[in-house]
C-alpha positions as CSV (number, residue, x, y, z in Angstrom):
1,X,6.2,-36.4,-32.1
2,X,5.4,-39.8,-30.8
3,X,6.1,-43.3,-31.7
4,X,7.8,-41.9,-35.2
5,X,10.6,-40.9,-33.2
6,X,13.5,-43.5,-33.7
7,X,15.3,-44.6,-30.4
8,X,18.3,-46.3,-31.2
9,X,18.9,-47.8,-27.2
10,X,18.3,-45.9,-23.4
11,X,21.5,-46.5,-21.1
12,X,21.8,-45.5,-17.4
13,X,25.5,-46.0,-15.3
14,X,25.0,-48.3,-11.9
15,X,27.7,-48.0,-9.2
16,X,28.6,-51.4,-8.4
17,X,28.1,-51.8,-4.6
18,X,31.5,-52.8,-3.1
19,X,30.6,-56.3,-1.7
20,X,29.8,-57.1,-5.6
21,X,33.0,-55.6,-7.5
22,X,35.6,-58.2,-8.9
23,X,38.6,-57.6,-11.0
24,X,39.4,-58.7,-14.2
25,X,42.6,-58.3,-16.5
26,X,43.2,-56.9,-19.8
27,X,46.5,-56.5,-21.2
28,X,48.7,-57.7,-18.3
29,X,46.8,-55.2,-15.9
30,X,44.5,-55.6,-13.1
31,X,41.2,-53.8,-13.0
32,X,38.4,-53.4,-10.5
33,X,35.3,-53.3,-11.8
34,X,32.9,-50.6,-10.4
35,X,30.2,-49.2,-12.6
36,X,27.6,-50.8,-15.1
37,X,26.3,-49.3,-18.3
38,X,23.0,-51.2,-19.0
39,X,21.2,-50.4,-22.2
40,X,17.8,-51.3,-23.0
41,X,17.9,-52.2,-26.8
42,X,15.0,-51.5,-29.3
43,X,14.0,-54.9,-29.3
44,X,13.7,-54.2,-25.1
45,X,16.2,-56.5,-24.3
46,X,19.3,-55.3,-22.0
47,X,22.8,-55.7,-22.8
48,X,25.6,-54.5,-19.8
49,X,29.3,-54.0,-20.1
50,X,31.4,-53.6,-16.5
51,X,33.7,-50.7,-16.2
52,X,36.9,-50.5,-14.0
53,X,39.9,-48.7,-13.0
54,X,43.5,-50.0,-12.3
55,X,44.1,-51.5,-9.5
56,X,47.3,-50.2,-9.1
57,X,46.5,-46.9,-9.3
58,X,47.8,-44.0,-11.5
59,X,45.8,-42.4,-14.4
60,X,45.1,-45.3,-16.6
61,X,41.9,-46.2,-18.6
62,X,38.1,-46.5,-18.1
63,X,38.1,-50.0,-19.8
64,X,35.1,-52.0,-20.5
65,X,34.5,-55.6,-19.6
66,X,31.8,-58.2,-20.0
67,X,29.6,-58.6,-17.0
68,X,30.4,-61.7,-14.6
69,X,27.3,-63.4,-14.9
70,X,25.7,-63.8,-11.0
71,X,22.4,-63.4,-9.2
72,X,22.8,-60.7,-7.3
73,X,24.3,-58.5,-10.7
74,X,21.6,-59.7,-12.0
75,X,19.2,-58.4,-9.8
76,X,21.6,-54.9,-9.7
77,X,20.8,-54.9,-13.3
78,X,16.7,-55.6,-13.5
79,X,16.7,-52.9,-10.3
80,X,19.2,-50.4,-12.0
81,X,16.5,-50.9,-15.1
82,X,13.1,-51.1,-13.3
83,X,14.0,-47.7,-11.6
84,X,15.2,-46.1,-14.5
85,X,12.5,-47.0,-16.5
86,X,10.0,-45.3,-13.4
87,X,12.0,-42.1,-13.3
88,X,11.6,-41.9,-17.5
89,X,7.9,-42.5,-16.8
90,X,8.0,-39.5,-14.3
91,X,10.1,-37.3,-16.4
92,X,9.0,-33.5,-16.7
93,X,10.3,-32.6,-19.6
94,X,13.3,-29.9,-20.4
C-alpha cells in the first residue's frame, strides 16, 4: 500500500474555546456554536463547518453551520490542522 490508496478527505473536531463561540439561528432557534469539523480535502485545501447546540436547552440537534469568517478562527483552524497533521505524521500504526 502507498500512494495507490485513495483518500477521499482527513477531518479532526476542534472545541471552540469559549471567548470565540457565537450563535447563529436556524429555523427560528438559537444555537451556540462550539465545535469545528475541519477537513483537509484531496486537493489539500480545508473546508470547516461550525457545530452547535440550543441555546435554550433540551435535547435538540447537533446542527451544522458555516464558519464566521475571523482571525483568530482562522488561526484555531491552521492550529487545529498543523497539529493534526504532526500527530498523523507520528502515528504508530493499529
Amino acid at each position: 500500500m502507498g500512494d495507490d490508496v485513495e483518500i477521499g478527505a482527513l477531518a479532526l473536531n476542534v472545541a471552540i474555546p469559549p471567548a470565540l463561540r457565537w450563535e447563529d439561528e436556524r429555523r427560528g432557534e438559537r444555537f451556540e456554536l462550539q465545535s469545528l469539523t475541519v477537513r483537509l480535502l484531496p486537493d489539500g485545501t480545508l473546508a470547516a463547518k461550525a457545530y452547535g447546540r440550543p441555546v435554550a436547552g433540551g435535547r435538540g440537534a447537533y446542527v451544522s453551520f458555516p464558519v464566521r469568517r475571523s482571525p483568530e478562527l482562522d488561526a484555531l483552524i491552521t492550529s487545529a490542522a498543523t497539529g493534526a497533521g504532526r500527530r498523523w505524521a507520528a502515528h504508530r500504526g493499529l
